[in-house]
N, C-alpha and C positions, 0 to 999 in steps of 0.2 A: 356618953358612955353607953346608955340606952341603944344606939346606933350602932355602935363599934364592935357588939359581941354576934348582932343576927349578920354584919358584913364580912366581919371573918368567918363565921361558920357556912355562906355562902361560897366565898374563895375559899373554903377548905374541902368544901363541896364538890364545887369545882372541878378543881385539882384532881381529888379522886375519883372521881368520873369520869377523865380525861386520861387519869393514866391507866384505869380499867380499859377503858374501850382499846387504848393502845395495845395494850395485853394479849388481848381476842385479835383484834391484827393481824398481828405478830405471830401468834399460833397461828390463824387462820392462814397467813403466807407462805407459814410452812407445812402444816400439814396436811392440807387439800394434793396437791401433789404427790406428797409420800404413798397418801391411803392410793390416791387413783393407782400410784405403780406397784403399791402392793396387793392394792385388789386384781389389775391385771395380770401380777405376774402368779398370783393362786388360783383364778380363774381360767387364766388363759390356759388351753389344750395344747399338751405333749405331741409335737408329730408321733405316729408310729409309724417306723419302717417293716417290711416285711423282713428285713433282713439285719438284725442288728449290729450294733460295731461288734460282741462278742461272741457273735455266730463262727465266727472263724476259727477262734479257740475252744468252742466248744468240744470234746470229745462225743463220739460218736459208738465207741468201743471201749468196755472197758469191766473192772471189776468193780464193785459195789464195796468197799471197806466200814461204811456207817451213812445208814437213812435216821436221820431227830426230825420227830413234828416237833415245831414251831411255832411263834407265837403269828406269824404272818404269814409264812410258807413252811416246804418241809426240806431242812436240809440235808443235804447229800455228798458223801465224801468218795470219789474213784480215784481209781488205778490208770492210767490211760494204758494202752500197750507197749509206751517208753517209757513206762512207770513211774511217769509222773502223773500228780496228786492233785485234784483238782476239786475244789467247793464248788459246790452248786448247787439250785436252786429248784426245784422242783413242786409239782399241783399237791396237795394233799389225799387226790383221787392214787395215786402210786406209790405213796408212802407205806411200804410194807416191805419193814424189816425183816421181819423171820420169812419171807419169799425170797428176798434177791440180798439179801448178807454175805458176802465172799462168793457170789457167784459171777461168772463171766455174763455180760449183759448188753445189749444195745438199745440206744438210747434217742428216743426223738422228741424234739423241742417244737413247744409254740408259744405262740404270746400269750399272758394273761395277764389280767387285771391283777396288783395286788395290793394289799392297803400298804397306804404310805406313813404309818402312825409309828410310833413310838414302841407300842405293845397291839395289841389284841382290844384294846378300846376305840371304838367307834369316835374316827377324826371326822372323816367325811374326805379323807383326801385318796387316790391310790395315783400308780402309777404302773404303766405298763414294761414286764418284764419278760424275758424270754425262760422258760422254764422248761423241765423236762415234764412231758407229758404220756409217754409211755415208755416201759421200761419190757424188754422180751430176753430171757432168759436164752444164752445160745447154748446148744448143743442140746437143746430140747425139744421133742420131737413136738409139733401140733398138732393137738385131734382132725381131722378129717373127715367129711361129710362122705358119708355113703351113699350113692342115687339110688 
């Protein structure tokens, strides 16, 4: 009897250290792979084209109907000249409402950096967008340099 309860608590021992290490394994076989494709594919860089797929629908012309700062950019609601209605995306540097509100405008876009987060809280992630980065009011005259 003496014998019989340190030989079972051995074999019990055992056992459970056997089916731990299995455990870790197990995880181990699966999740080594997952992290490397997930750390690659948050790591790994966006090509940027200079010409994006929605370069083409962009308007270039149009009226201004609603500038909202945002919590990531500033959005922009136009007119096109066929009156159709177009969302967009715009630098926070042109974000000025009471300037270009219901006025005729044109519009030129370039890449930028913008965060890719949820809100306004610091992810660490952005992603490159095309946005509008200046905004010139038409039928207004520009100042002129005098020599």
């Amino acid at each position: 009897m003496k014998k019989l309860i340190p030989t079972i608590s051995l074999i019990f021992c055992s056992i459970w250290l056997v089916s731990c290490s299995n455990s870790q394994t197990d995880a181990a076989k699966q999740t080594p792979s997952n992290t490397v494709e997930q750390i690659k594919t948050e790591t790994s860089p966006k090509p940027v084209t200079a010409t994006p797929a929605n370069t083409t629908e962009q308007p270039k012309i149009g009226t201004i109907k609603e500038l909202v700062n945002g919590d990531l950019k500033c959005y922009a609601t136009l007119v096109d000249e066929n009156g159709k209605e177009h969302n967009l995306g715009a630098s926070f540097e042109v974000c000025e409402p009471e300037k270009f509100l219901n006025k005729k405008v044109s519009l030129s876009y370039g890449i930028e950096s913008v965060s890719d987060c949820q809100s306004a809280e610091p992810c660490g992630k952005s992603k490159k967008e095309s946005l509008i980065v200046k905004i010139d009011i038409l039928g207004e005259k520009s100042p002129t340099k005098k020599n």
